[in-house]
C-alpha positions as CSV (number, residue, x, y, z in Angstrom):
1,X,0.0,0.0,0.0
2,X,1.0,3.5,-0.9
3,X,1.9,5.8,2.4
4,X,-0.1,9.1,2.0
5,X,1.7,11.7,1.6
6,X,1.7,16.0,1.1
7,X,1.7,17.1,-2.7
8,X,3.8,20.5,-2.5
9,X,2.9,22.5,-5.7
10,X,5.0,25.7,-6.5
11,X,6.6,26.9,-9.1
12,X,9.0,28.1,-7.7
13,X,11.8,25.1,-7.0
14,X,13.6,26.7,-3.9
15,X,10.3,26.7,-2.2
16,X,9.2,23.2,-3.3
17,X,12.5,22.2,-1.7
18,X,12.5,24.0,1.4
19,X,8.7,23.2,2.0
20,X,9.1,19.7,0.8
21,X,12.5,19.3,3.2
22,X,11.0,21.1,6.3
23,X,7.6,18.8,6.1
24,X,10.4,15.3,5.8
25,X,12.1,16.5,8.7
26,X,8.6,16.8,10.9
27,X,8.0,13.5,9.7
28,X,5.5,13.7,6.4
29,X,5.8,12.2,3.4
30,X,6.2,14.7,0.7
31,X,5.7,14.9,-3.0
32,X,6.9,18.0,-5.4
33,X,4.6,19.4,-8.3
34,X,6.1,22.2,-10.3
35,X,2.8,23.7,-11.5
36,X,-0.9,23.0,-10.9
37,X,-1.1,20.9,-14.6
38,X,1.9,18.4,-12.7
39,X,-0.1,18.2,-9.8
40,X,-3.3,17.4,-11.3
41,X,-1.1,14.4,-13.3
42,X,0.0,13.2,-9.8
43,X,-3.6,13.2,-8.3
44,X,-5.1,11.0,-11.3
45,X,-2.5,8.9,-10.9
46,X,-2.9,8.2,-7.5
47,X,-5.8,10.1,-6.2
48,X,-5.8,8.7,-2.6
49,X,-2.0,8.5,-2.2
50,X,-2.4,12.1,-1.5
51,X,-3.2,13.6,2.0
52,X,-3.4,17.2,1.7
53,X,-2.7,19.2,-1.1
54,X,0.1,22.4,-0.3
55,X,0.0,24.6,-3.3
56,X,1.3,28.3,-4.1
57,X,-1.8,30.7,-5.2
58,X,0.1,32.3,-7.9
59,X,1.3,30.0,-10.8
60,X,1.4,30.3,-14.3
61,X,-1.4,27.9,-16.0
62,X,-3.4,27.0,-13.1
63,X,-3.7,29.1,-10.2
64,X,-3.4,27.5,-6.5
65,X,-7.2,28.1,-6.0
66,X,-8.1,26.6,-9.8
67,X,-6.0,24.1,-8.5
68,X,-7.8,23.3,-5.1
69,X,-11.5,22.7,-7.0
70,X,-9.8,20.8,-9.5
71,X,-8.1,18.5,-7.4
72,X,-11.2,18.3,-5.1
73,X,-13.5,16.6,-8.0
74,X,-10.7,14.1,-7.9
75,X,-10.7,13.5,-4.1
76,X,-13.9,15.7,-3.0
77,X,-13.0,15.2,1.3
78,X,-9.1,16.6,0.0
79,X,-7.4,19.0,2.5
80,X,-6.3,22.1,1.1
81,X,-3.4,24.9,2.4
82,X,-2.3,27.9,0.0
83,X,0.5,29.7,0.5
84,X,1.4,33.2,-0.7
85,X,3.7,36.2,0.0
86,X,-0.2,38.4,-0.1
87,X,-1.8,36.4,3.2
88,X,-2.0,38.6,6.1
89,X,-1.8,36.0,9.0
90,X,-1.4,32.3,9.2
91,X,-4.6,30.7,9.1
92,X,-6.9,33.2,7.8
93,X,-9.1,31.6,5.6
94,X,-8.7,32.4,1.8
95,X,-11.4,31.3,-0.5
96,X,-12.4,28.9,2.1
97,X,-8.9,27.2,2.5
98,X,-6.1,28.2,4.8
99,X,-3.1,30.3,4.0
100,X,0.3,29.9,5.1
101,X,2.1,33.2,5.0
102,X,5.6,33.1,2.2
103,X,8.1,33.1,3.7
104,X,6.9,31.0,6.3
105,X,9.0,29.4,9.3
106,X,9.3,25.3,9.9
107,X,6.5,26.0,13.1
108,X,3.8,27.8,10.8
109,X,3.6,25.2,7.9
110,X,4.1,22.0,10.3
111,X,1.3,23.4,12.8
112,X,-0.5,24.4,9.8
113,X,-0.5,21.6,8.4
114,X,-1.2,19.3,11.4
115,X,-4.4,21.2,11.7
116,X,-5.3,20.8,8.1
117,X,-5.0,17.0,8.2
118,X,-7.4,16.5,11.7
């Protein structure tokens, strides 16, 4: 059986890596999508492999929020955190889905995270 694991969508790669590292090192799985097109590709293939989806807001092609009611007709119950340089506090809802502050710090995307996936 596959382990569930965090899709990290940015496309940005220094921020896939650092968010993809940090989560690993707090004990998640993680996977890395370079744009919301990759990521879609990753949830067909294995649609309940995936635990929560982390995703950037602004990407070329798909934005993160395109990308959250996308990947939700794929797995409908599918937690959801954006991140962005333009959310004004961690945890304040954004279209209905959290949003972790960029640049964030190790505490504010694990503890966001941990509260995503209860």
């Amino acid at each position: 059986m596959i382990e569930p694991e965090i899709l990290v969508v940015d496309d940005e790669p220094s921020v896939r890596s650092v968010a993809k590292r940090l989560l690993e090192r707090s004990g998640y799985q993680a996977l890395e999508a370079g744009s919301g097109e990759e990521a879609l590709r990753v949830l067909h293939q294995q649609p309940y492999a995936i635990a929560l989806l982390l995703t950037d807001i602004i990407m070329p092609g798909l934005s993160g929020t395109q990308l959250a009611v996308a990947a939700r007709k794929v797995q409908p119950a599918l937690p959801v955190v954006l991140m962005s340089g333009y959310c004004s506090s961690v945890g304040e809802p954004l279209d209905g889905y959290q949003c972790l502050p960029k640049p964030f710090k190790r505490q504010e995307l694990v503890s966001l995270v941990a509260e995503a996936l209860r």
